[in-house]
C-alpha positions, 0 to 999 in steps of 0.5 A, a space after each residue: 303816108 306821113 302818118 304811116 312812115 309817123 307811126 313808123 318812127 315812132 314804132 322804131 323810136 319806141 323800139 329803141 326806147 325799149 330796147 334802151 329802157 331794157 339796157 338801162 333797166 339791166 344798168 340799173 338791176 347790175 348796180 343795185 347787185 352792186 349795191 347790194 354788194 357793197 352793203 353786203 360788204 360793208 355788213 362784212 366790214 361792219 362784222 369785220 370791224 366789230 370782230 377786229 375791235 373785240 380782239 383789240 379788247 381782248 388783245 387789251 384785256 391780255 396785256 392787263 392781265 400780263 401785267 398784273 402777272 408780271 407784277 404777281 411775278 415780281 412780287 413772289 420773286 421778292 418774297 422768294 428773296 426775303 424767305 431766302 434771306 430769312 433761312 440765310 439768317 436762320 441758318 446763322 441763328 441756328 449756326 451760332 446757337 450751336 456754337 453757342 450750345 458747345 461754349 455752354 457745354 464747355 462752360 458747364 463743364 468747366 463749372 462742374 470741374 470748379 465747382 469739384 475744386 472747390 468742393 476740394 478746397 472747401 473740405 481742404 479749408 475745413 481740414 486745415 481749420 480743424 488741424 489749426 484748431 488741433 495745432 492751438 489746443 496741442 500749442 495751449 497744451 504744450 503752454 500749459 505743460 510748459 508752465 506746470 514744467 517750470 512750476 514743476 522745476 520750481 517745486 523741484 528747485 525749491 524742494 533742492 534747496 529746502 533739501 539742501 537746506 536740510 542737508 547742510 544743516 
């Protein structure tokens, strides 16, 4: 019977190898879900960390992009300031062109006036030459007449005495 209570232990042996060779083929199917999991995970981490690294991408695309609107920003506040400099300077160009205008208008009519006064003093001058010339010939008269006066009153001195010549004769 040993060979009988043999077959028998091995018959058990082989049970429990099954039976374990079951437990260990179960062991095995749970760790390859596992497995399979963890690559699934891992495959979800890869995705994961794929997706992560894109958003830092544009995560860092947005930060250029802030900063070239930034310097876009600073850019159009200075030429803000320099137009608002300019006008300030038009304004002044203009204020004085006007306060200029009104120093022109007023010369203008200052030299107008002058021009009058002296368009008065032009005719006054030709007057007063004029009368100066009246007043010699009236003075070159008055020499004349005065000497034809006085060769007159020769004449008339000398025919006295020729007269009186005669007459006392």
């Amino acid at each position: 019977m040993q060979s009988g209570e043999l077959i028998l232990q091995l018959k058990q042996e082989n049970d429990q190898l099954q039976f374990e060779l079951k437990d260990l083929n179960y062991l095995v199917q749970m760790k390859e879900e596992e497995l399979e999991q963890l690559h699934n995970t891992v495959s979800k981490v890869s995705q994961l960390q794929s997706s992560l690294d894109q958003n830092l991408y544009e995560f860092e695309q947005l930060h250029s992009k802030i900063g070239e609107l930034h310097e876009q920003v600073v850019g159009a506040t200075k030429r803000e300031s320099s137009l608002e400099e300019e006008m300030i300077q038009s304004i002044q160009v203009e204020t004085a062109y006007y306060e200029m205008k009104g120093q022109l208008n007023s010369t203008k009519a200052a030299l107008a006036d002058l021009n009058f006064q002296l368009a008065e003093a032009t005719s006054l001058y030709h007057q007063v030459a004029t009368l100066k010339n009246k007043v010699a010939a009236l003075e070159s008269n008055v020499e004349i007449i005065l000497l034809d006066n006085g060769f007159l009153k020769e004449e008339l001195a000398q025919y006295r005495n020729e007269s009186n010549k005669y007459t006392n004769e």
